[in-house]
LUMLUM-922018 format. One record per atom (N, C-alpha, C, O): residue in three letters; z, x, y. Coordinates in steps of 0.02 Angstrom, whole numbers, padded with zeros to 5 digits, always signed. Example, Ala and Ser with C-alpha at 12.3 -4.5 7.8 and 13.67 -1.06 7.14 Angstrom:
residues 2
Ala+00390+00660-00284Ala+00390+00615-00225Ala+00390+00660-00165Ala+00423+00712-00166Ser+00354+00642-00112Ser+00357+00684-00053Ser+00394+00645+00002Ser+00402+00670+00057
end
This chain:
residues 230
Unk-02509+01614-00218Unk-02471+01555-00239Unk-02397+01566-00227Unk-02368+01620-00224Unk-02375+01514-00221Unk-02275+01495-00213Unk-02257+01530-00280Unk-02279+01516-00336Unk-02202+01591-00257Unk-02157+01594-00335Unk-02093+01539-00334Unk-02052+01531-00288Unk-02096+01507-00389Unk-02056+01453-00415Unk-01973+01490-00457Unk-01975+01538-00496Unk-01922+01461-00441Unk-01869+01484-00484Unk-01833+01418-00532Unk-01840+01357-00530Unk-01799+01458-00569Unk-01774+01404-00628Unk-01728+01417-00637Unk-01717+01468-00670Unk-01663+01368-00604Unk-01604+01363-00621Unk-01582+01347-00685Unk-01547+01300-00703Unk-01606+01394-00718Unk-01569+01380-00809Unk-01499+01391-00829Unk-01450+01393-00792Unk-01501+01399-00902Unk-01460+01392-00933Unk-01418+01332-00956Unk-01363+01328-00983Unk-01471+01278-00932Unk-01442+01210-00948Unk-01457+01139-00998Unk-01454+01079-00985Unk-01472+01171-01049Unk-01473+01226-01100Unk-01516+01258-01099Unk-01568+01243-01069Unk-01503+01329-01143Unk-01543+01391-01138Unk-01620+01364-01183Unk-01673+01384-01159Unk-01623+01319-01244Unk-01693+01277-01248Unk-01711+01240-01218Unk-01768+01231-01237Unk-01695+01193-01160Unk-01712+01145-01085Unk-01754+01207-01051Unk-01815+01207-01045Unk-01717+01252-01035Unk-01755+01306-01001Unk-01814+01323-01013Unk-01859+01319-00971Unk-01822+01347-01078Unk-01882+01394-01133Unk-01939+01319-01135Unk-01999+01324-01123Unk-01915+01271-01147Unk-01947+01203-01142Unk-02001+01204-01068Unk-02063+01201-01067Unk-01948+01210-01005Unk-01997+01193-00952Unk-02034+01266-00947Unk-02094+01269-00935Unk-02004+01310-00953Unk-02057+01372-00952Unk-02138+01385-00998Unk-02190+01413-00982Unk-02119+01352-01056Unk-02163+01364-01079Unk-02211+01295-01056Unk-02271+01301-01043Unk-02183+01244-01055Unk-02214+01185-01026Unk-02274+01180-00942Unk-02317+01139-00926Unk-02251+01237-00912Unk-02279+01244-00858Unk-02333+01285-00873Unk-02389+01275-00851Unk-02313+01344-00923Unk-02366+01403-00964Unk-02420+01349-00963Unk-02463+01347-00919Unk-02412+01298-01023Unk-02455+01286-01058Unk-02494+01235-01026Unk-02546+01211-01049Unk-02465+01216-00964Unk-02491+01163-00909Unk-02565+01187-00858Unk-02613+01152-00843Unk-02551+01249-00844Unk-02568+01279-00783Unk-02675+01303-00794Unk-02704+01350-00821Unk-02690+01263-00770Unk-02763+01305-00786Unk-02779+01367-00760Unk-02804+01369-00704Unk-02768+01427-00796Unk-02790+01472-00795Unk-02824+01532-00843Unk-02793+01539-00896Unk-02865+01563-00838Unk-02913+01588-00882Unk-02890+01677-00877Unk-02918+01720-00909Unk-02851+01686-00844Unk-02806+01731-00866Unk-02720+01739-00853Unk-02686+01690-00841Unk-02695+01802-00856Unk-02629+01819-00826Unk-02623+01808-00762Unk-02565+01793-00748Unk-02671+01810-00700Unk-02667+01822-00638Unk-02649+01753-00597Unk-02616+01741-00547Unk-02683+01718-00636Unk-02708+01644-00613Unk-02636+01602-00646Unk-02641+01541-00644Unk-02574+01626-00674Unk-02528+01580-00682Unk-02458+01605-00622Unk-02435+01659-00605Unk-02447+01546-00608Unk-02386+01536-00560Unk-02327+01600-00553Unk-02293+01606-00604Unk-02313+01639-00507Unk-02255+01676-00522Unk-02198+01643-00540Unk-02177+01609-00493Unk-02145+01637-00615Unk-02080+01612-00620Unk-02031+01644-00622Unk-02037+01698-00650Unk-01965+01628-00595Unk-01923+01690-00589Unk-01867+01639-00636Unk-01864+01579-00620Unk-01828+01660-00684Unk-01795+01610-00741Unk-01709+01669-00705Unk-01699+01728-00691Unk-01671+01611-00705Unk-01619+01628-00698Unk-01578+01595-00770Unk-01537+01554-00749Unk-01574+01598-00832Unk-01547+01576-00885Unk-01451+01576-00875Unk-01410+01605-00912Unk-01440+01544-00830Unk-01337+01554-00812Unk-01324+01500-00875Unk-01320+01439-00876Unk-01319+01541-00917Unk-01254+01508-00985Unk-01170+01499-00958Unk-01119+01475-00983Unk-01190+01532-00892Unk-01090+01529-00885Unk-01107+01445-00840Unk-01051+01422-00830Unk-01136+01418-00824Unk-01149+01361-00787Unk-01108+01291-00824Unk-01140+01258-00866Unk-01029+01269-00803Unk-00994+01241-00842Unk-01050+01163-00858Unk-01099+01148-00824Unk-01017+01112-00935Unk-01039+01078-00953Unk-01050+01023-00885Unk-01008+01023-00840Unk-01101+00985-00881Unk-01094+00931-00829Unk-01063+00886-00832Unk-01016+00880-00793Unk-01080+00831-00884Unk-01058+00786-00915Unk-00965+00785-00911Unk-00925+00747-00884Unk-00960+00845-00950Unk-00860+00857-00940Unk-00862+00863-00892Unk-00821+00820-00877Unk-00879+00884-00844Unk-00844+00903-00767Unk-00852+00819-00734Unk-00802+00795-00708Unk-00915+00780-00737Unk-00913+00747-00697Unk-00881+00670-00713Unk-00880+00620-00679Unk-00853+00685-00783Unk-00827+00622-00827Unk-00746+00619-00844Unk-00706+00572-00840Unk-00739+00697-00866Unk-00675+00708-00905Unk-00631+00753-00875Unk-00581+00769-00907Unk-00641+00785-00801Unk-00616+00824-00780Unk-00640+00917-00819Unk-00612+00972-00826Unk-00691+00892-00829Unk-00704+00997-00849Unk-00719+01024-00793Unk-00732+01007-00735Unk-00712+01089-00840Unk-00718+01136-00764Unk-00810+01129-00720Unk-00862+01103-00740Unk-00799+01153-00679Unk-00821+01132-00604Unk-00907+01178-00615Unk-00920+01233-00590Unk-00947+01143-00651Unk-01023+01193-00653Unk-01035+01201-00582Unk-01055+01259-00587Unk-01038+01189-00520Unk-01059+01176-00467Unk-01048+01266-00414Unk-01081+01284-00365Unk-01001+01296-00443Unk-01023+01383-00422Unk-01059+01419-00455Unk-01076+01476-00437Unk-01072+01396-00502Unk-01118+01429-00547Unk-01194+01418-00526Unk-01235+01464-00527Unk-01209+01359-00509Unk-01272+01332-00503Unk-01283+01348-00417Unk-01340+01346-00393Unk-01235+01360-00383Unk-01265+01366-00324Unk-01253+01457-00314Unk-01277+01485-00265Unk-01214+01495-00364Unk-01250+01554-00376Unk-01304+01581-00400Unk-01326+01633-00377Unk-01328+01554-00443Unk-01415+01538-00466Unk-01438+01520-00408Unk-01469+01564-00378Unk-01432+01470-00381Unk-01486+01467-00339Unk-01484+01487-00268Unk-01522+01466-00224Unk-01433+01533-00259Unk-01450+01584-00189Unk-01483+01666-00219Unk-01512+01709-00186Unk-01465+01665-00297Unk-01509+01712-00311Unk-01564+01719-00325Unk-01592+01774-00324Unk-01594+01658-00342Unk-01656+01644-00357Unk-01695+01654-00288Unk-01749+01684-00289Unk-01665+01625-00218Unk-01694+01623-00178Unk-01711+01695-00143Unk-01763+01708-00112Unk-01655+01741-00155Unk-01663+01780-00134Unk-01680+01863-00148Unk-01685+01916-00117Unk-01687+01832-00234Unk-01770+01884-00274Unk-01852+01855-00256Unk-01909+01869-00272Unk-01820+01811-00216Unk-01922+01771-00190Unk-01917+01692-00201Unk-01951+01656-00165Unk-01889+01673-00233Unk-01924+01592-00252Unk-01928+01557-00187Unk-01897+01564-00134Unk-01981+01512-00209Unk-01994+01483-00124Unk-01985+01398-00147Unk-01973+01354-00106Unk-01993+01387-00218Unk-01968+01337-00239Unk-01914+01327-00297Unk-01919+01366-00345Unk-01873+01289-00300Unk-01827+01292-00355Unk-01826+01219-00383Unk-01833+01166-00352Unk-01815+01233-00462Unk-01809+01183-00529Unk-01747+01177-00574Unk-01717+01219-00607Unk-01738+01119-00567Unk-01668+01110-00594Unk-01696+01082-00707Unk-01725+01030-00722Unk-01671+01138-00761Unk-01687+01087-00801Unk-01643+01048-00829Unk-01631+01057-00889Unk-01620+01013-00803Unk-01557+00962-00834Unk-01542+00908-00787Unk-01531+00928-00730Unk-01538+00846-00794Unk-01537+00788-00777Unk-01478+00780-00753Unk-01469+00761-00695Unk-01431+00793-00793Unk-01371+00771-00755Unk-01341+00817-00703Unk-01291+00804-00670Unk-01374+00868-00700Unk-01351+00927-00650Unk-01419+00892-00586Unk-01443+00933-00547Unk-01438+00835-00582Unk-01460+00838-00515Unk-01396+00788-00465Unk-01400+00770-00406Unk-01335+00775-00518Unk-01294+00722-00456Unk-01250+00783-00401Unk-01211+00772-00355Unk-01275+00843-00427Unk-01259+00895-00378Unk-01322+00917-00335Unk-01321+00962-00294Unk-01363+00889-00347Unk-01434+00902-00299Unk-01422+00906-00221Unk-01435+00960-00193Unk-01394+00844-00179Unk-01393+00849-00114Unk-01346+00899-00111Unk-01359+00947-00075Unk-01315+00898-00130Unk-01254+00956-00112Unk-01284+01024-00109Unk-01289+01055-00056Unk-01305+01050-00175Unk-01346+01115-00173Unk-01396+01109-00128Unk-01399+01152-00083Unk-01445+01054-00131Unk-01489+01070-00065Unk-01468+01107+00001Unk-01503+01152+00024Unk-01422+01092+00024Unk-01371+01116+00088Unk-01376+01182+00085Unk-01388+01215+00135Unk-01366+01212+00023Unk-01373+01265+00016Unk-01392+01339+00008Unk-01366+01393-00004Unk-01469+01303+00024Unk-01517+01365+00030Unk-01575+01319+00069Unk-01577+01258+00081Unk-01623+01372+00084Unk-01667+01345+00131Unk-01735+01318+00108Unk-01783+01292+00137Unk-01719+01335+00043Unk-01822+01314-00007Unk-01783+01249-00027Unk-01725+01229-00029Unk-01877+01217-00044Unk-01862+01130-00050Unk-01829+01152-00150Unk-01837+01205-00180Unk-01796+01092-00172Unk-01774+01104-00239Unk-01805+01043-00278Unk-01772+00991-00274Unk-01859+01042-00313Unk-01886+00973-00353Unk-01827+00922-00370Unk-01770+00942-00383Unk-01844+00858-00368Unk-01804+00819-00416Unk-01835+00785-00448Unk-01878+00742-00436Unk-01808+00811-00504Unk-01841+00779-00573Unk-01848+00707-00579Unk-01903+00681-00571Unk-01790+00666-00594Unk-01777+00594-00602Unk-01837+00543-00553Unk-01874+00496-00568Unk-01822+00584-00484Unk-01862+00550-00438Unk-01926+00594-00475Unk-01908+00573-00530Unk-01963+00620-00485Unk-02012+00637-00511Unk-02064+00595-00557Unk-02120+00570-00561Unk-02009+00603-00585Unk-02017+00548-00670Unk-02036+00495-00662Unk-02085+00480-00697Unk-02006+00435-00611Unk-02002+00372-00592Unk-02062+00357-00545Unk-02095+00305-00546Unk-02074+00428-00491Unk-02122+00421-00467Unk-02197+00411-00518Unk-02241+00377-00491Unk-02207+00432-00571Unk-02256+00460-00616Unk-02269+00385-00640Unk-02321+00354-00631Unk-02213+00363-00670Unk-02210+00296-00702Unk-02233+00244-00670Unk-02264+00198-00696Unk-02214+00251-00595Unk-02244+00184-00554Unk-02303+00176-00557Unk-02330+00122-00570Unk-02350+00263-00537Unk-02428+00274-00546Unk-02418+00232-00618Unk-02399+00175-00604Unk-02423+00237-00662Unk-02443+00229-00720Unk-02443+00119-00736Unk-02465+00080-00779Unk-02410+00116-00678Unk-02397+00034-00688Unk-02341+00013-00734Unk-02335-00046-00747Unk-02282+00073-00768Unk-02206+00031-00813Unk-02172-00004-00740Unk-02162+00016-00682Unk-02164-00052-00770Unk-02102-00108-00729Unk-02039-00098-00769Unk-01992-00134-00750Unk-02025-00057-00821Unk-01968-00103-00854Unk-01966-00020-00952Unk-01996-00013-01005Unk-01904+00019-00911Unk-01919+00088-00948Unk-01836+00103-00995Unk-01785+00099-00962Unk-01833+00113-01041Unk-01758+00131-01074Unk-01730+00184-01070Unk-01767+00230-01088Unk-01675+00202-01054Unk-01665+00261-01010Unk-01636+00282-01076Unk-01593+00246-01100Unk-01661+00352-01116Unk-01591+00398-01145Unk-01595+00434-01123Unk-01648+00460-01106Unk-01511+00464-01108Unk-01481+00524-01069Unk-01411+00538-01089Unk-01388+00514-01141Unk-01367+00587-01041Unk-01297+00568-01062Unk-01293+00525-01052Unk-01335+00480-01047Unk-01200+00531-01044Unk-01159+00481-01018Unk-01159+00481-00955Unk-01159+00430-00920Unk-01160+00560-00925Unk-01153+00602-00862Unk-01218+00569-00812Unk-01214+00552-00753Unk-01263+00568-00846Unk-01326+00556-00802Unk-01308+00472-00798Unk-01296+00451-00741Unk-01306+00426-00852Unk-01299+00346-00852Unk-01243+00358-00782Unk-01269+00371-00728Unk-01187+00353-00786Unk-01128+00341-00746Unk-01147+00364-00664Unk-01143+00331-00612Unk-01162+00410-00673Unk-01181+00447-00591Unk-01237+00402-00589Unk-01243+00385-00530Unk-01276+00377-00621Unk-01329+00330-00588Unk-01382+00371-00554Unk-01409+00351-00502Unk-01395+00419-00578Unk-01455+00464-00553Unk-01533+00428-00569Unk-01570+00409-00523Unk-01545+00425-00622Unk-01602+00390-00632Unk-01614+00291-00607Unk-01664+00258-00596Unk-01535+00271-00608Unk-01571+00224-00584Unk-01575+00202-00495Unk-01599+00157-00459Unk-01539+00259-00491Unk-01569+00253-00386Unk-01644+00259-00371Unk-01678+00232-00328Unk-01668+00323-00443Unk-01730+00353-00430Unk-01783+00280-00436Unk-01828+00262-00398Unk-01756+00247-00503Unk-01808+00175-00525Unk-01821+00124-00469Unk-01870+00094-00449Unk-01752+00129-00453Unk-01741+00065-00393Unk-01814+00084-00327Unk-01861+00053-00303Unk-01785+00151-00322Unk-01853+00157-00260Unk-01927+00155-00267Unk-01969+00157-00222Unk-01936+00149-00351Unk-02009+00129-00378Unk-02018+00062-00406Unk-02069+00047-00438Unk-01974+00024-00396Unk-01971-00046-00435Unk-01965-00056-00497Unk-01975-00110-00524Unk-01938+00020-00537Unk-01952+00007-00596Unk-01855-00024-00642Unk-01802-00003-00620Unk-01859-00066-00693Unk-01811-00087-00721Unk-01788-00051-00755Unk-01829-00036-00799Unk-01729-00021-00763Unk-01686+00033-00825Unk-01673-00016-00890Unk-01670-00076-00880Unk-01667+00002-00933Unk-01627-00022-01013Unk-01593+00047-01041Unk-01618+00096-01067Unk-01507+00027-01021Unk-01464+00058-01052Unk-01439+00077-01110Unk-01383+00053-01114Unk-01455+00114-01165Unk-01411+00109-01212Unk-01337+00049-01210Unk-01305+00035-01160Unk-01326+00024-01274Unk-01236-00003-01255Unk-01211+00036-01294Unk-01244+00074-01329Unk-01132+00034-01294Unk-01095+00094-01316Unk-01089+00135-01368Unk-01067+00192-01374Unk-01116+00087-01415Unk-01132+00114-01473Unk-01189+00175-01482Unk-01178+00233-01499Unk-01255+00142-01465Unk-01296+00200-01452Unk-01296+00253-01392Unk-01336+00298-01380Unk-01252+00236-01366Unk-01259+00295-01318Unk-01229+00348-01337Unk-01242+00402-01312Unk-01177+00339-01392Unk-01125+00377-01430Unk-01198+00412-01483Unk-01198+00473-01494Unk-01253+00371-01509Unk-01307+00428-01545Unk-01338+00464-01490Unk-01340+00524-01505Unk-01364+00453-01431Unk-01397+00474-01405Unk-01349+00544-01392Unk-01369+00593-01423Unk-01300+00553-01358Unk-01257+00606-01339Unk-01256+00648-01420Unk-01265+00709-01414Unk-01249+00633-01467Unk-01230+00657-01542Unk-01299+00689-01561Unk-01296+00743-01591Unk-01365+00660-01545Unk-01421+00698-01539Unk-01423+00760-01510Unk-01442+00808-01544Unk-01397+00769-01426Unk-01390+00806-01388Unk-01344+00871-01417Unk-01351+00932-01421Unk-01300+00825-01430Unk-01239+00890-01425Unk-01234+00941-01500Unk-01228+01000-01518Unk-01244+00867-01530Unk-01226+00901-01610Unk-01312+00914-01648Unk-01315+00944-01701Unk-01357+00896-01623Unk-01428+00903-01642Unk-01463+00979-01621Unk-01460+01036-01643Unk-01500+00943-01565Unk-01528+01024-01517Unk-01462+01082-01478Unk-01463+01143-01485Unk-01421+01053-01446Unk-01378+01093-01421Unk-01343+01141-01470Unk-01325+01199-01455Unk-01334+01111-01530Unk-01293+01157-01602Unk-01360+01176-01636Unk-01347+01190-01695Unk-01423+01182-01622Unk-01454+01197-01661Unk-01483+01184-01738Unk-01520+01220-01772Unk-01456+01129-01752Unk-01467+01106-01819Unk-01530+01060-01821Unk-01538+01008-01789Unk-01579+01092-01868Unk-01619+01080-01874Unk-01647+01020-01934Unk-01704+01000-01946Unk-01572+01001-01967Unk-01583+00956-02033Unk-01556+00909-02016Unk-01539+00871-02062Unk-01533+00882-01927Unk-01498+00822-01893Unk-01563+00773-01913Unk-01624+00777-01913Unk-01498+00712-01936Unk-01512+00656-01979Unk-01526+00604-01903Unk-01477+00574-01880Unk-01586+00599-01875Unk-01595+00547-01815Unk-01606+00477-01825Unk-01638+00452-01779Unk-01592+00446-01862Unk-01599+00383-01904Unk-01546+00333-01810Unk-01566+00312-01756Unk-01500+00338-01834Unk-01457+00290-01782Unk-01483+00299-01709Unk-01489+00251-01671Unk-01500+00368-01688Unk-01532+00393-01624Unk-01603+00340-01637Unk-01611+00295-01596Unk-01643+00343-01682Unk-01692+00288-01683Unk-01700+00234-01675Unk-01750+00208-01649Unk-01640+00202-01703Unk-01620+00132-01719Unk-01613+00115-01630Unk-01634+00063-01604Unk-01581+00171-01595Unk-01545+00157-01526Unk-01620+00155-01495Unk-01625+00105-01460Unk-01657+00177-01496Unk-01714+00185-01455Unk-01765+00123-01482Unk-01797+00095-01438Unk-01773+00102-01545Unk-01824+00055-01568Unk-01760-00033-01540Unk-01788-00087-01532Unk-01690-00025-01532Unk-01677-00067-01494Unk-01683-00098-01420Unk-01671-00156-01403Unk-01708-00035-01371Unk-01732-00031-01314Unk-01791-00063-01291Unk-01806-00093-01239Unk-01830-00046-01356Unk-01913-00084-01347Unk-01905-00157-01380Unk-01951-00198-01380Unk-01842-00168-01410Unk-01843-00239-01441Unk-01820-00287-01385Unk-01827-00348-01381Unk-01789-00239-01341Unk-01769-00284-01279Unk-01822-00279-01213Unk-01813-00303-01157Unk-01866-00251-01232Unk-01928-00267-01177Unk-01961-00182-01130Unk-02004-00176-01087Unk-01918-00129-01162Unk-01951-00087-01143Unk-02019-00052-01146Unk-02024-00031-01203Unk-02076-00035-01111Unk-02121-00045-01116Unk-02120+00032-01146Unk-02152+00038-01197Unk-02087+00091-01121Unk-02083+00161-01136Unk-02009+00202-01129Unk-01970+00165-01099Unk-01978+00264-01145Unk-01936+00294-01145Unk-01922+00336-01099Unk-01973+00369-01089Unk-01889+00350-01072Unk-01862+00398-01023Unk-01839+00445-01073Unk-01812+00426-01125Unk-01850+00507-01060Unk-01820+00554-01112Unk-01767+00612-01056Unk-01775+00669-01033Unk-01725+00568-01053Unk-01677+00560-00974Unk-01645+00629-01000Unk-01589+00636-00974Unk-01657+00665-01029Unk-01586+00736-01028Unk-01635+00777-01057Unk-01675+00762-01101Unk-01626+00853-01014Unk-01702+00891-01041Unk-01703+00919-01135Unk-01756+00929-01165Unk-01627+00928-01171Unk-01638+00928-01246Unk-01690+00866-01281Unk-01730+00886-01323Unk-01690+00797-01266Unk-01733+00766-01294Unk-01815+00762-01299Unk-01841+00739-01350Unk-01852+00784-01247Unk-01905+00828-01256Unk-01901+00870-01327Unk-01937+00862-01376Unk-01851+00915-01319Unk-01848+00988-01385Unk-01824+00926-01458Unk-01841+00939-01515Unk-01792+00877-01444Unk-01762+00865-01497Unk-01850+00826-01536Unk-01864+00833-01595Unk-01899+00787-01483Unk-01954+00760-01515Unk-01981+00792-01563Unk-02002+00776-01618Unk-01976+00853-01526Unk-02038+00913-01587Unk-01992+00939-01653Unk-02010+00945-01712Unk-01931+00954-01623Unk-01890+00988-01663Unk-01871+00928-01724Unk-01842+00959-01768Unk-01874+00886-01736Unk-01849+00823-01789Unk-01919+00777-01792Unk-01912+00719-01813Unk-01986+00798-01773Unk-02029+00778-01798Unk-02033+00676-01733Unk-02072+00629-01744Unk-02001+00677-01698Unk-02014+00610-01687Unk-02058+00578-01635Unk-02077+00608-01585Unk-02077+00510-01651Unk-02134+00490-01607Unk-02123+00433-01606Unk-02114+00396-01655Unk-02121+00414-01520Unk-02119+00343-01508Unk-02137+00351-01428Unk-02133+00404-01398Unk-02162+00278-01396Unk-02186+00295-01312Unk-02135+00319-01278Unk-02080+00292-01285Unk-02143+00376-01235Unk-02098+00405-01188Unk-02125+00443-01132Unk-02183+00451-01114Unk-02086+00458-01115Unk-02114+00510-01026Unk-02048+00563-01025Unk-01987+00556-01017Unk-02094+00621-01038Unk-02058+00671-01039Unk-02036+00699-00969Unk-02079+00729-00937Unk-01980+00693-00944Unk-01959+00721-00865Unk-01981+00808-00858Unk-02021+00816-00812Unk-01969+00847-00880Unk-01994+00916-00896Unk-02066+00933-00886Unk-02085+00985-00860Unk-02102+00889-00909Unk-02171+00901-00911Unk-02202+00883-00851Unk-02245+00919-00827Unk-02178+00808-00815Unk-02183+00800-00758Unk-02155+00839-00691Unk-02177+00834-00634Unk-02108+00873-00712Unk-02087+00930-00672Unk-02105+00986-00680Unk-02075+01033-00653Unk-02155+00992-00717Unk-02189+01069-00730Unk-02256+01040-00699Unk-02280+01069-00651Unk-02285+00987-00724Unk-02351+00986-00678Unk-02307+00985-00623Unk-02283+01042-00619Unk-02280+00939-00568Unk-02255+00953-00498Unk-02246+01008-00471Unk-02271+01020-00416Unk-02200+01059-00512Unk-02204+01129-00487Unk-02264+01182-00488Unk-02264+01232-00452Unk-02309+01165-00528Unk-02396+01198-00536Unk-02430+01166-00492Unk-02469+01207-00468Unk-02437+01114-00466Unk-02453+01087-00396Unk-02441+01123-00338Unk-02485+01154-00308Unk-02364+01120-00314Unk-02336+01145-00273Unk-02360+01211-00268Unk-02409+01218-00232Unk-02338+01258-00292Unk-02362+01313-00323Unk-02413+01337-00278Unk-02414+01388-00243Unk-02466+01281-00286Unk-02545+01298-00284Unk-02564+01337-00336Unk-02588+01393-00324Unk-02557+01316-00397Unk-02583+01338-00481Unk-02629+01236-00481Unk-02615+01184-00452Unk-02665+01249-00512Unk-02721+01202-00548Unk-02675+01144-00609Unk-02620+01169-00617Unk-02680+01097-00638Unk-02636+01060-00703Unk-02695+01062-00740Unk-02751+01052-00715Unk-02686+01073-00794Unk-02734+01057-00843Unk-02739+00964-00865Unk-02780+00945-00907
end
């Protein structure tokens, strides 16, 4: 089978998320039979969002040092876990010679199989603005629903001040309110557009229809692979 690499550290639970997500994906009946992963966890990998909004510093040497090292301890495929680090995707592609998944387009692809016309995107700000997910929708026919400014201000406050700070007694009430307004306006399901919201479902207990991007990019990469999906 393909060994797969993982441009982490974006965040260091996004990471542990798709790793274990692919673990627990992969049909196999022992150690031998799961995918080789090679985890590159770069915490020095600057914020996205600031760099590509507010002028922060520049994540984009960081991530394409990960991923010439990844390539060149073995990976034959590479995984990005963070959403807004794919509006640097073509660019890094350039930069090494293995194909690199994209998630967003992943996701959207999954959704079309599934028959959504019409999906609510939470993410950053970083991912909304760069318009990553909705180039990906556009090429599946599917319709975005934006947060408005208000909730996009919970959705990021989930992110940053929830799973990213680790607090485990974050009060998700307004993050709810923002998401049960999405389906009041006709969304059929959730984009769980930034890879902390996955961790934030389990971690704060919550449940509502969604499509986890992570999970769809862990089956994709166990495919690829040539590993089995459960």
């Amino acid at each position: 089978m393909k060994t797969v690499g993982i441009i982490g550290g974006m965040g260091p639970l996004a990471t542990a998320d798709l790793f274990r997500k692919i673990v627990m994906n992969t049909k196999a009946s022992c150690d031998q039979e799961h995918i080789h992963l090679i985890i590159d966890n770069n915490t020095n990998i600057a914020d996205r969002t600031a760099a590509l909004l507010y002028g922060g510093a520049d994540p984009y040497p960081e991530m394409k040092k990960s991923a010439l090292l990844l390539q060149e301890s073995g990976a034959e495929i590479l995984m990005i876990p963070c959403n807004t680090a794919h509006a640097y995707y073509e660019r890094l592609s350039t930069e090494v010679s293995i194909p690199i998944l994209h998630m967003p387009e992943i996701c959207c692809r999954v959704l079309r199989e599934k028959g959504v016309r019409k999906a609510g995107l939470l993410s950053t700000v970083g991912t909304v603005q760069t318009g990553i997910y909705q180039k990906a929708a556009s090429k599946y026919a599917i319709e975005l629903l934006i947060p408005d400014d208000e909730g996009q201000r919970y959705v990021m406050d989930v992110i940053y001040n929830g799973v990213k700070a680790g607090k485990l007694g974050y009060d998700t009430a307004k993050y709810e309110k923002t998401v049960q307004n999405l389906f009041d306006l006709g969304a059929e399901t959730m984009i769980l557009g930034c890879t902390e919201l996955p961790v934030a479902m389990e971690m704060y207990g919550l449940d509502f229809a969604c499509i986890d991007p992570t999970l769809e990019l862990a089956r994709e990469a166990i495919r690829l692979a040539g590993g089995e999906t459960l």
